[in-house]
N, CA, C and O atoms as a Maestro MAE file, in Angstrom:
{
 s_m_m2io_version
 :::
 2.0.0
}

f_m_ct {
 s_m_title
 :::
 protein
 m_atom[292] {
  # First column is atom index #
  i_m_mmod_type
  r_m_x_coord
  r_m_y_coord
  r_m_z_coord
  i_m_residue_number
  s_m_chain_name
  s_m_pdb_residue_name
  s_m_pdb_atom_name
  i_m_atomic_number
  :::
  1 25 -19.019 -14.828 -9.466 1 A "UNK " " N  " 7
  2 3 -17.574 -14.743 -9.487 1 A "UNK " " CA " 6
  3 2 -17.037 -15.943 -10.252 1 A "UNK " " C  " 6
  4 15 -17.550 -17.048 -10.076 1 A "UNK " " O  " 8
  5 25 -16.029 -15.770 -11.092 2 A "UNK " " N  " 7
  6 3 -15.305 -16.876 -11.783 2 A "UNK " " CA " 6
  7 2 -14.670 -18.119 -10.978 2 A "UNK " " C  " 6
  8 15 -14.067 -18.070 -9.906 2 A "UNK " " O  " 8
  9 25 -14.862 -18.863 -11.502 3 A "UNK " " N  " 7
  10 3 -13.802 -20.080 -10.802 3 A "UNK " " CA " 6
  11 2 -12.581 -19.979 -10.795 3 A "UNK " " C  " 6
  12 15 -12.050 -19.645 -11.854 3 A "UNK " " O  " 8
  13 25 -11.801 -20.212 -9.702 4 A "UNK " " N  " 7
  14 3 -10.092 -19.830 -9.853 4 A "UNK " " CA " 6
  15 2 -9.838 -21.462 -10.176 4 A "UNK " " C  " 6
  16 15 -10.542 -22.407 -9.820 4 A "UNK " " O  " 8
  17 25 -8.467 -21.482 -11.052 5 A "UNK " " N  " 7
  18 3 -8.125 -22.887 -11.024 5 A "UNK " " CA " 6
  19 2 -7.029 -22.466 -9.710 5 A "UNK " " C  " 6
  20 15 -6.891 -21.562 -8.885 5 A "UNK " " O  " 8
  21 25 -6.137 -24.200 -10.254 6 A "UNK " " N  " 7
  22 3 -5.526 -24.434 -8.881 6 A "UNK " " CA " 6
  23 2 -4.303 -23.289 -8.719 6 A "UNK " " C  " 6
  24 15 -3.855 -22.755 -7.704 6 A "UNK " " O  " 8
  25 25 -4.089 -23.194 -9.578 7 A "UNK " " N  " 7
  26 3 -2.980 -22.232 -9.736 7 A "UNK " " CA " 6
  27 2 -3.389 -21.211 -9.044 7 A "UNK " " C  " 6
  28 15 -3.046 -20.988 -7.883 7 A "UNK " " O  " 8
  29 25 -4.240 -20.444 -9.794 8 A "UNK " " N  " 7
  30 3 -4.757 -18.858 -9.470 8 A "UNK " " CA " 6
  31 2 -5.067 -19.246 -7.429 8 A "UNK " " C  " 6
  32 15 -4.543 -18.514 -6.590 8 A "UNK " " O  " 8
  33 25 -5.657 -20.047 -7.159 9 A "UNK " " N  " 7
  34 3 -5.737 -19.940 -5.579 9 A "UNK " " CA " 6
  35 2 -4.560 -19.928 -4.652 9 A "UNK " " C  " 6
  36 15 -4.538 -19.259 -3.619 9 A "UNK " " O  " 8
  37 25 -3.543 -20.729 -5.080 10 A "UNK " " N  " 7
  38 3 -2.155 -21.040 -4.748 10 A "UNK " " CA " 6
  39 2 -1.872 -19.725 -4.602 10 A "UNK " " C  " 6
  40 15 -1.712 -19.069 -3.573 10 A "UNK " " O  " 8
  41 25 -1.807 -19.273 -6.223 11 A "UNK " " N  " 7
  42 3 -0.956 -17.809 -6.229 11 A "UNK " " CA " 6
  43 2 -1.759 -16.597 -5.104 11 A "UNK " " C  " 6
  44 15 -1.227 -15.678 -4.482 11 A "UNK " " O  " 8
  45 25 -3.074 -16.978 -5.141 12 A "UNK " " N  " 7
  46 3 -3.466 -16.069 -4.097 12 A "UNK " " CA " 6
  47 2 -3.086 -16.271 -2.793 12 A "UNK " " C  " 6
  48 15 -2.638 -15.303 -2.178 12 A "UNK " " O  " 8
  49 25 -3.186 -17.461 -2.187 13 A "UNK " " N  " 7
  50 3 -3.039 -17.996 -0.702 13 A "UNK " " CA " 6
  51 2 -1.370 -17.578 -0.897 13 A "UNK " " C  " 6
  52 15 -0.906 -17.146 0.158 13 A "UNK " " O  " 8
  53 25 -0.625 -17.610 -1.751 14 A "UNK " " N  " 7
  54 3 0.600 -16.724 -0.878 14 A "UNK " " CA " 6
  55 2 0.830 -15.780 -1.327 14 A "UNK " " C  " 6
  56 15 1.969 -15.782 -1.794 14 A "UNK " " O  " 8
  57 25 -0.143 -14.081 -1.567 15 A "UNK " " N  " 7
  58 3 -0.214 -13.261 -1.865 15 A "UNK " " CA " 6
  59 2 -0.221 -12.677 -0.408 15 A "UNK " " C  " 6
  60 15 0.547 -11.908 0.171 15 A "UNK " " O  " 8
  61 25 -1.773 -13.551 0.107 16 A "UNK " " N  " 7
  62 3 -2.452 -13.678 1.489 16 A "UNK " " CA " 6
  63 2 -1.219 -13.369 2.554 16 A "UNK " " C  " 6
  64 15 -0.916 -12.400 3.250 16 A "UNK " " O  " 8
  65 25 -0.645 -14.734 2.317 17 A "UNK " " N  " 7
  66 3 0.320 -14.794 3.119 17 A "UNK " " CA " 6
  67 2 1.555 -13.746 3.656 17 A "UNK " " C  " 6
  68 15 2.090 -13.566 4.750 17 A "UNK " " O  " 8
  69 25 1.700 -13.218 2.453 18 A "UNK " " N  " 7
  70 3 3.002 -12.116 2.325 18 A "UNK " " CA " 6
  71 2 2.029 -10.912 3.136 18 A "UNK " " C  " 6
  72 15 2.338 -10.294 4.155 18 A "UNK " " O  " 8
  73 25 1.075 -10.828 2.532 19 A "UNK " " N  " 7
  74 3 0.191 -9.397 3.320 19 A "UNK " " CA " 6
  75 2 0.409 -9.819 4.708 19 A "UNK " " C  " 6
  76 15 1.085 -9.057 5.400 19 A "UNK " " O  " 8
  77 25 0.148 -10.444 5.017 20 A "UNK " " N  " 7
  78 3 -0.278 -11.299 6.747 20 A "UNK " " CA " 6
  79 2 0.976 -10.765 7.639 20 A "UNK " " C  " 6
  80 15 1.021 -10.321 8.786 20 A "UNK " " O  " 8
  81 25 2.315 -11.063 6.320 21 A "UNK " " N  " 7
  82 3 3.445 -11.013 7.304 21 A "UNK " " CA " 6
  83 2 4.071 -9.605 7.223 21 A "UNK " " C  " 6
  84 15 5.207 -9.318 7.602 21 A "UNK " " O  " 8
  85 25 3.244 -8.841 6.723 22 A "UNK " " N  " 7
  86 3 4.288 -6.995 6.726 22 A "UNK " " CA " 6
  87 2 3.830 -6.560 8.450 22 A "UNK " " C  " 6
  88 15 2.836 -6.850 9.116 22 A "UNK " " O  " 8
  89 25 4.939 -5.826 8.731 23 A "UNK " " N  " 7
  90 3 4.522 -5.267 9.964 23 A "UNK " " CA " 6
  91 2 4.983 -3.582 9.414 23 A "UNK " " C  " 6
  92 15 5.740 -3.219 8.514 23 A "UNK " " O  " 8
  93 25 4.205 -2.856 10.342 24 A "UNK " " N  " 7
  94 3 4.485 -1.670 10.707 24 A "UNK " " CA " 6
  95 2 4.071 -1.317 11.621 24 A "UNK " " C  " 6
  96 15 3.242 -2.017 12.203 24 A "UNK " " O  " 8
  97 25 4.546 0.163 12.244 25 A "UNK " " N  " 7
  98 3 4.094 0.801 13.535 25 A "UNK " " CA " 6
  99 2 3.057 1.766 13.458 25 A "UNK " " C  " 6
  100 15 3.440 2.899 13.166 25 A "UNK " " O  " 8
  101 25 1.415 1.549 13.711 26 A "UNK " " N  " 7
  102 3 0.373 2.191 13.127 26 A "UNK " " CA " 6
  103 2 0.472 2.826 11.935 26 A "UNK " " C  " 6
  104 15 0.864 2.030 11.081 26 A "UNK " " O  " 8
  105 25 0.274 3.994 11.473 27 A "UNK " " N  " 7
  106 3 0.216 4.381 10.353 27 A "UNK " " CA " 6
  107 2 1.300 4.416 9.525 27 A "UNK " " C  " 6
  108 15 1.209 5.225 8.602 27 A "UNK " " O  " 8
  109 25 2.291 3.773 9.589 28 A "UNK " " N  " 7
  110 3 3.607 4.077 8.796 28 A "UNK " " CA " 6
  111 2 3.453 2.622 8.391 28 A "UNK " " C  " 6
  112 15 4.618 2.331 8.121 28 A "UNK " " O  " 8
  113 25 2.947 1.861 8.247 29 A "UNK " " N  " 7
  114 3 2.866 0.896 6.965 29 A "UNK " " CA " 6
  115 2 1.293 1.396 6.196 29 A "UNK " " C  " 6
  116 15 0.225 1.814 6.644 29 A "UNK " " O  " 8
  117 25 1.758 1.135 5.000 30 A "UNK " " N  " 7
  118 3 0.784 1.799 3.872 30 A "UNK " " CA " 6
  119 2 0.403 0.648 2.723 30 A "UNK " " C  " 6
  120 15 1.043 0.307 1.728 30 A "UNK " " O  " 8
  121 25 -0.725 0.238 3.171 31 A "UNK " " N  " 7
  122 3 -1.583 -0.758 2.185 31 A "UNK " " CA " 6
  123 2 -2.131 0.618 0.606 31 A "UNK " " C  " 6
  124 15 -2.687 1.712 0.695 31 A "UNK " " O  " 8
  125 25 -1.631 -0.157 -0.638 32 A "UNK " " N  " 7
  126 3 -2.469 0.758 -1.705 32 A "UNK " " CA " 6
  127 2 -3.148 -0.586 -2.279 32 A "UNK " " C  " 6
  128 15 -2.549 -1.660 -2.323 32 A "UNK " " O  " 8
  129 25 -4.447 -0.394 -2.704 33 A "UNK " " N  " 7
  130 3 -5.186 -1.246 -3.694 33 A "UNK " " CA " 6
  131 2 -5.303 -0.768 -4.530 33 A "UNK " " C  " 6
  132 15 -5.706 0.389 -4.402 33 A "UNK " " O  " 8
  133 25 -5.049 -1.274 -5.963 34 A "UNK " " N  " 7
  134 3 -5.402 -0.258 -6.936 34 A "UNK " " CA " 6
  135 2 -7.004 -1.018 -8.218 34 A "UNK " " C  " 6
  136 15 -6.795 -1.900 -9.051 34 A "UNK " " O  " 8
  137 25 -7.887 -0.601 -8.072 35 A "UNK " " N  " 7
  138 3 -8.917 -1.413 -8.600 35 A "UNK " " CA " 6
  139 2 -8.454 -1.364 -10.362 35 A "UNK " " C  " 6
  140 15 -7.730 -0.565 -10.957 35 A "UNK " " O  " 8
  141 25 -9.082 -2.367 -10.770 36 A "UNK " " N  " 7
  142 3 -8.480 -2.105 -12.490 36 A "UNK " " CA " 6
  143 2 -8.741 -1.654 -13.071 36 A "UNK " " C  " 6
  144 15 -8.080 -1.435 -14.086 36 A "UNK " " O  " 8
  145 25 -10.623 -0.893 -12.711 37 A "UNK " " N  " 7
  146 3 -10.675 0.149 -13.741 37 A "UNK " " CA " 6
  147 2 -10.281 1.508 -13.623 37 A "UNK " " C  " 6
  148 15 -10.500 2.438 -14.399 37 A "UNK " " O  " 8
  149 25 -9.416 1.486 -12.101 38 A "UNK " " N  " 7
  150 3 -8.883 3.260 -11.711 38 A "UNK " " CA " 6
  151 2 -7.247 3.360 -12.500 38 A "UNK " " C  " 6
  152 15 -6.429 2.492 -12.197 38 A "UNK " " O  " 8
  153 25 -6.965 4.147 -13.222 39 A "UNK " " N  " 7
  154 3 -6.235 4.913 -13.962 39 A "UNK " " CA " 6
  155 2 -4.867 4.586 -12.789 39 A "UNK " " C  " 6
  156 15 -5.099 4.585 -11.580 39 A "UNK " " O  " 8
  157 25 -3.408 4.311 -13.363 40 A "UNK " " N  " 7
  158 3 -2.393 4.470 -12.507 40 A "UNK " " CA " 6
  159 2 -1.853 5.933 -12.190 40 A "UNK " " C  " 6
  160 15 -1.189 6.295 -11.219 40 A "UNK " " O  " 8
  161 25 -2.337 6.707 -13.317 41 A "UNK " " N  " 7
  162 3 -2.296 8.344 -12.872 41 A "UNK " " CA " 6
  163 2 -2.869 8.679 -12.000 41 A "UNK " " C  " 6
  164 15 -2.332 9.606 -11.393 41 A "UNK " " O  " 8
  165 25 -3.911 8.288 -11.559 42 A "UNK " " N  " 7
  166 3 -4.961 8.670 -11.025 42 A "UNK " " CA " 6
  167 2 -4.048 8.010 -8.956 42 A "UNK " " C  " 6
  168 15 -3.792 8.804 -8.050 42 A "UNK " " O  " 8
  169 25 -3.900 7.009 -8.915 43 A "UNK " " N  " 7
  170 3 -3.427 6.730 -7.865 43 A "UNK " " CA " 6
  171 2 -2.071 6.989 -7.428 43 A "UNK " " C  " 6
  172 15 -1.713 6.818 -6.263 43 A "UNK " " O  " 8
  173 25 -1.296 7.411 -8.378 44 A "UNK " " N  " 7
  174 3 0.145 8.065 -8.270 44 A "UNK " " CA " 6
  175 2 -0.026 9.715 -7.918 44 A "UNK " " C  " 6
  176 15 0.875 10.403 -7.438 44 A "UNK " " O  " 8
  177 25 -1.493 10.232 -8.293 45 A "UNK " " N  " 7
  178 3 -1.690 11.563 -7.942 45 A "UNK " " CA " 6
  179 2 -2.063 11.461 -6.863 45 A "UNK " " C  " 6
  180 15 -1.557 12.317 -6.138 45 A "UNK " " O  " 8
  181 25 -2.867 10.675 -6.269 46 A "UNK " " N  " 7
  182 3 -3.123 10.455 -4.989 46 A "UNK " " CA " 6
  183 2 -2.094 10.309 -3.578 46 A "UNK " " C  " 6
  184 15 -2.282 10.816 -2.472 46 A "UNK " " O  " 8
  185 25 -0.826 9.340 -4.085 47 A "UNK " " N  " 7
  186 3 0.237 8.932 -3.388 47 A "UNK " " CA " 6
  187 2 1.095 10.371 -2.964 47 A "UNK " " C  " 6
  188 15 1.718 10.571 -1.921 47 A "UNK " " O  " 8
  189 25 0.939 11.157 -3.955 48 A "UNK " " N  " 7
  190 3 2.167 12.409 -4.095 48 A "UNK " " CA " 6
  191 2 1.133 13.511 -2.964 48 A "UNK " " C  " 6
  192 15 1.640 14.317 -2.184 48 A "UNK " " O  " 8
  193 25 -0.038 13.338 -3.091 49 A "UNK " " N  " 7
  194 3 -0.879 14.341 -2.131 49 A "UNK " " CA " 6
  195 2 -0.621 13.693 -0.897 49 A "UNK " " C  " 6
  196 15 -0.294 14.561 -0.088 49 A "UNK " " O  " 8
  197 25 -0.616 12.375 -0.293 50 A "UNK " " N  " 7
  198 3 -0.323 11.847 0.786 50 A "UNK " " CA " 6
  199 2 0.839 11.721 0.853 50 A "UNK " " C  " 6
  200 15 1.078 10.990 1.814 50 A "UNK " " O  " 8
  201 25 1.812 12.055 0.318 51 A "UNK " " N  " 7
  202 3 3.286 12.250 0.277 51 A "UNK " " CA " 6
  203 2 3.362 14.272 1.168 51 A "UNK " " C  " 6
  204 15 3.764 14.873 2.164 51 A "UNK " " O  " 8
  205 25 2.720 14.446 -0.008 52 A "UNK " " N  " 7
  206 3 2.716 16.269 0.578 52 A "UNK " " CA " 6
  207 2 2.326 16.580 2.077 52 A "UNK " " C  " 6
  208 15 2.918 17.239 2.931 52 A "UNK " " O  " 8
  209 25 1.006 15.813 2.119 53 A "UNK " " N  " 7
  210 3 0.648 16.278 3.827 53 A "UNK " " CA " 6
  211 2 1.100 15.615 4.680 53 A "UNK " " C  " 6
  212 15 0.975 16.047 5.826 53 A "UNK " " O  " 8
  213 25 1.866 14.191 4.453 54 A "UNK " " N  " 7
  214 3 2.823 13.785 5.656 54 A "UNK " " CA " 6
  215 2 3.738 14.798 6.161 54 A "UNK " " C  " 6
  216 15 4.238 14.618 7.272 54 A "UNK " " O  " 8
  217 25 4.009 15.795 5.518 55 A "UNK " " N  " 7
  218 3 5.219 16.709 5.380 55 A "UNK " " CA " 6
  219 2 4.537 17.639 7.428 55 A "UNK " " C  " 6
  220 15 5.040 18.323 8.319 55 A "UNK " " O  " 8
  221 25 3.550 17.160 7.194 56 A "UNK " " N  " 7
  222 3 2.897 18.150 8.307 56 A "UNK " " CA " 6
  223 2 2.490 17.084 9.570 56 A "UNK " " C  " 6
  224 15 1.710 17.341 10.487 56 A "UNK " " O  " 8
  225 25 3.002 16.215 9.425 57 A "UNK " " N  " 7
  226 3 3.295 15.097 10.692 57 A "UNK " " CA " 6
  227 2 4.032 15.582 11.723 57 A "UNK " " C  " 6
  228 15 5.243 15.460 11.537 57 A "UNK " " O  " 8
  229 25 3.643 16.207 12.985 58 A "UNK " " N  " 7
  230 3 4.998 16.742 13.826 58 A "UNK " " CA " 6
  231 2 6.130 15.912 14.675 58 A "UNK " " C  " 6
  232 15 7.078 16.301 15.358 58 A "UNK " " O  " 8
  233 25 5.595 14.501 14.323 59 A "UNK " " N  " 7
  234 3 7.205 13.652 15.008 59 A "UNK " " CA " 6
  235 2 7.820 13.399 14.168 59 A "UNK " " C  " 6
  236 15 7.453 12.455 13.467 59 A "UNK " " O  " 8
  237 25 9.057 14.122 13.831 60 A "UNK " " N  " 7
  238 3 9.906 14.085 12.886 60 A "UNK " " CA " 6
  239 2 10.293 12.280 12.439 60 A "UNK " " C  " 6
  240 15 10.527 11.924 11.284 60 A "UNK " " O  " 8
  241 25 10.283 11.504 13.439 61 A "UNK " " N  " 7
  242 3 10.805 10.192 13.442 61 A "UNK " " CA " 6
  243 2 9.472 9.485 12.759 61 A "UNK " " C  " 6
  244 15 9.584 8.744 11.783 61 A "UNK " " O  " 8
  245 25 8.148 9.804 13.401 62 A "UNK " " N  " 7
  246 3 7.046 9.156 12.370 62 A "UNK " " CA " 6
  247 2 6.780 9.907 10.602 62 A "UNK " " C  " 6
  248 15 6.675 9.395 9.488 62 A "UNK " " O  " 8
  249 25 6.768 10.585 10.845 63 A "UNK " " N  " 7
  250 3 6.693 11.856 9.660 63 A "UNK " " CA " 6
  251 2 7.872 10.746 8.294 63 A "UNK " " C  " 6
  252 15 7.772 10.275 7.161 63 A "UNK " " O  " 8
  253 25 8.938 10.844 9.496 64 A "UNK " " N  " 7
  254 3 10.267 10.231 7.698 64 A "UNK " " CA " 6
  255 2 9.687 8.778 7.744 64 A "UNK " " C  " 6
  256 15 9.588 8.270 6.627 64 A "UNK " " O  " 8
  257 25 9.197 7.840 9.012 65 A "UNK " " N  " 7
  258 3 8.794 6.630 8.542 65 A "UNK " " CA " 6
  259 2 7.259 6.533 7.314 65 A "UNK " " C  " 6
  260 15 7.113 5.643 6.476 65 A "UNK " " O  " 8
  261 25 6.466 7.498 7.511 66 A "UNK " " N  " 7
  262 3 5.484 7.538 7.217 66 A "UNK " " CA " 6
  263 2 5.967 7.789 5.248 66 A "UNK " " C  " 6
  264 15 5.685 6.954 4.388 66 A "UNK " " O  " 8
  265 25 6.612 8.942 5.008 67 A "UNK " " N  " 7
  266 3 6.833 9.365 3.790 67 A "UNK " " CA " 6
  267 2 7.819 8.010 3.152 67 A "UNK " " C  " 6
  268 15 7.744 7.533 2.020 67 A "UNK " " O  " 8
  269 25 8.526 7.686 4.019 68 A "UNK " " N  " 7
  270 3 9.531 6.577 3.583 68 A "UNK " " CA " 6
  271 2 8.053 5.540 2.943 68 A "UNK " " C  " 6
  272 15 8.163 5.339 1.733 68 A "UNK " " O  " 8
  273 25 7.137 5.086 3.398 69 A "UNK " " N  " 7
  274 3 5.931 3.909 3.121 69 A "UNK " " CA " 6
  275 2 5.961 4.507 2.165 69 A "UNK " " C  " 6
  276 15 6.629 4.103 1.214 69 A "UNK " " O  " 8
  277 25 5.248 5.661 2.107 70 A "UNK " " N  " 7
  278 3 4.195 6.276 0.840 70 A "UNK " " CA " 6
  279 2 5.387 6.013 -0.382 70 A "UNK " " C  " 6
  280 15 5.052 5.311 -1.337 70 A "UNK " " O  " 8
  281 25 6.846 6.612 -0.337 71 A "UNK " " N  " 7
  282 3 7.470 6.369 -1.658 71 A "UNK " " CA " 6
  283 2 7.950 4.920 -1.791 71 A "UNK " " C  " 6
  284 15 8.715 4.796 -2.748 71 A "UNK " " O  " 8
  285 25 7.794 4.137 -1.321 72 A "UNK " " N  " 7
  286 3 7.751 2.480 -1.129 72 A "UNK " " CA " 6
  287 2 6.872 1.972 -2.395 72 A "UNK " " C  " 6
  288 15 7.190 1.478 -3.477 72 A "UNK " " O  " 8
  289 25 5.251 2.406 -1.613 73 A "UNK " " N  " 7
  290 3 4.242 2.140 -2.175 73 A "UNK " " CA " 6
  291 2 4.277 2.044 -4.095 73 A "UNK " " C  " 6
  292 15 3.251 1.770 -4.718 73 A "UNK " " O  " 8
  :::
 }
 m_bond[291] {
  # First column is bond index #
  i_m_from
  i_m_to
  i_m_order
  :::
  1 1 2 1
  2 2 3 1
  3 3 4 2
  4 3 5 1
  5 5 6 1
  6 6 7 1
  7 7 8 2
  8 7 9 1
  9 9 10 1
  10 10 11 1
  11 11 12 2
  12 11 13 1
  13 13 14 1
  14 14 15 1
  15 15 16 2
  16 15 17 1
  17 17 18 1
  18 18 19 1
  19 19 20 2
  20 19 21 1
  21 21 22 1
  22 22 23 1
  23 23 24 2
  24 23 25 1
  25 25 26 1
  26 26 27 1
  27 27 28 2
  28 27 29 1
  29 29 30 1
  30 30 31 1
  31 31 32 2
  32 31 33 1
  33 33 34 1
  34 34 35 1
  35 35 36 2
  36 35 37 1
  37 37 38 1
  38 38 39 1
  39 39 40 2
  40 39 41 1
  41 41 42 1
  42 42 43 1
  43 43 44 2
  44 43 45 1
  45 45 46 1
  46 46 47 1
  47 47 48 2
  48 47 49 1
  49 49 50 1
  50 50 51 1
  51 51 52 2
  52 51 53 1
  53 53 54 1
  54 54 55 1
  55 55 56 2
  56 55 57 1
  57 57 58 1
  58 58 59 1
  59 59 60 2
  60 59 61 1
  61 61 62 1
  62 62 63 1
  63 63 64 2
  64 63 65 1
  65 65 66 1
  66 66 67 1
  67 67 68 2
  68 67 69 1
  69 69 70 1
  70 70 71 1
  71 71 72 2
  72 71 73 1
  73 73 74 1
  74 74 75 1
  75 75 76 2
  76 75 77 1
  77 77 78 1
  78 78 79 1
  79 79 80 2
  80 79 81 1
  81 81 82 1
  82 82 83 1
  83 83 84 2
  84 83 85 1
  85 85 86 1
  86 86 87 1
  87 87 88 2
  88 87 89 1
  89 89 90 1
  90 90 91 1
  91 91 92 2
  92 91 93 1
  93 93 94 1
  94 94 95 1
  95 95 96 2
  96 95 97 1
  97 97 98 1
  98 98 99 1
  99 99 100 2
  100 99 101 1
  101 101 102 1
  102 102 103 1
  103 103 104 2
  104 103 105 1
  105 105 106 1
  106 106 107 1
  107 107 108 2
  108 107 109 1
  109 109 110 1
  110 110 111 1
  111 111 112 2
  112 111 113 1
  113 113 114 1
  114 114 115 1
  115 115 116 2
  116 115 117 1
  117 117 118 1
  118 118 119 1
  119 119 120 2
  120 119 121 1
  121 121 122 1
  122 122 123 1
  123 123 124 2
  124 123 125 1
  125 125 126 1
  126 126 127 1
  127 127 128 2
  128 127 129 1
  129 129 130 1
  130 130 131 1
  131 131 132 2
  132 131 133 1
  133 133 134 1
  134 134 135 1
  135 135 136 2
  136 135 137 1
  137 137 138 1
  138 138 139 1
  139 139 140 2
  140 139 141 1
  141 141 142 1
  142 142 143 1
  143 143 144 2
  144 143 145 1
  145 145 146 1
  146 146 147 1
  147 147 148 2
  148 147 149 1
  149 149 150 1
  150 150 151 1
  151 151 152 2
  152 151 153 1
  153 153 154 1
  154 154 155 1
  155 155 156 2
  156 155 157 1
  157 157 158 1
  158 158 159 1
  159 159 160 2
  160 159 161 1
  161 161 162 1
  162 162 163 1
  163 163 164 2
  164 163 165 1
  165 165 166 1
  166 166 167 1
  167 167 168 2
  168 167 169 1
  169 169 170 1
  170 170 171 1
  171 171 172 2
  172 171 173 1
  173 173 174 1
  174 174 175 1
  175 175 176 2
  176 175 177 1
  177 177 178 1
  178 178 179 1
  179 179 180 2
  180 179 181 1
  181 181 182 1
  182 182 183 1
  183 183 184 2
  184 183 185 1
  185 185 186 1
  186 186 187 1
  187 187 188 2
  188 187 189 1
  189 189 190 1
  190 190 191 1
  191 191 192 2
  192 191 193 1
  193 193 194 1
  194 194 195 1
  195 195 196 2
  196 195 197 1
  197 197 198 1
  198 198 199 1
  199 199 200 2
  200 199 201 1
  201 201 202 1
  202 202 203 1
  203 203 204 2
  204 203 205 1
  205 205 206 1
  206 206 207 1
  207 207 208 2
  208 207 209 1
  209 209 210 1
  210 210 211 1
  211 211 212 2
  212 211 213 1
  213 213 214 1
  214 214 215 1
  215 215 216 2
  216 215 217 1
  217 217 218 1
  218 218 219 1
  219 219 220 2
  220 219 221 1
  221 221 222 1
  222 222 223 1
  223 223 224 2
  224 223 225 1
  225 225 226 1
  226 226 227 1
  227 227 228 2
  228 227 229 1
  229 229 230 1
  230 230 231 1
  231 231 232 2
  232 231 233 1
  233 233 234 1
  234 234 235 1
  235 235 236 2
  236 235 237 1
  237 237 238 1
  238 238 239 1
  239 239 240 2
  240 239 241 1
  241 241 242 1
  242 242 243 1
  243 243 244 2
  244 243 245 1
  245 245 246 1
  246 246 247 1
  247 247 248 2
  248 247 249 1
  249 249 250 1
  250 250 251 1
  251 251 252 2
  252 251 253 1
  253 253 254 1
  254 254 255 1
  255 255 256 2
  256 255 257 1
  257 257 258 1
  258 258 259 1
  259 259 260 2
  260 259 261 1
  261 261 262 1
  262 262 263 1
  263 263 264 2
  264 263 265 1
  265 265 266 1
  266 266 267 1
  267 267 268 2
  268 267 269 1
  269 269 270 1
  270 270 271 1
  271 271 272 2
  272 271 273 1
  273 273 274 1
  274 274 275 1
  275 275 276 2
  276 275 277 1
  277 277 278 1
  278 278 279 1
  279 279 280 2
  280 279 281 1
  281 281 282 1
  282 282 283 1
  283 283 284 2
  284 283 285 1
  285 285 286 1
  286 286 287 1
  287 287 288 2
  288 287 289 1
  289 289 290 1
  290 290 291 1
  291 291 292 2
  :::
 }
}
């Protein structure tokens, strides 16, 4: 693995940080990683399929929090 200078660790340790501090209520916060050699088509097609089958969530109140993440994301 490459050496980070001081910068690049900084900028990570409060990347860290911001992740640390999101809250949600089980599945209605939505982590995406996107690796660099996967296509942004490719994970925006993905988002819209997990957009579609939230649609079939039966607590209406988790269901809109859940779709609300995914179009966040």
């Amino acid at each position: 693995m490459a050496q980070m200078s001081g910068m690049d660790k900084y900028k990570f340790r409060r990347a860290l940080e911001q992740i640390e501090e999101a809250v949600g209520r089980g599945t209605e916060l939505v982590s995406v990683y996107i690796p660099p050699e996967r296509p942004i088509f490719d994970v925006t097609n993905y988002l819209r399929g997990e957009q579609s089958q939230s649609s079939n969530i039966k607590s209406a109140s988790t269901r809109k929090h859940v779709t609300q993440a995914i179009e966040s994301a």
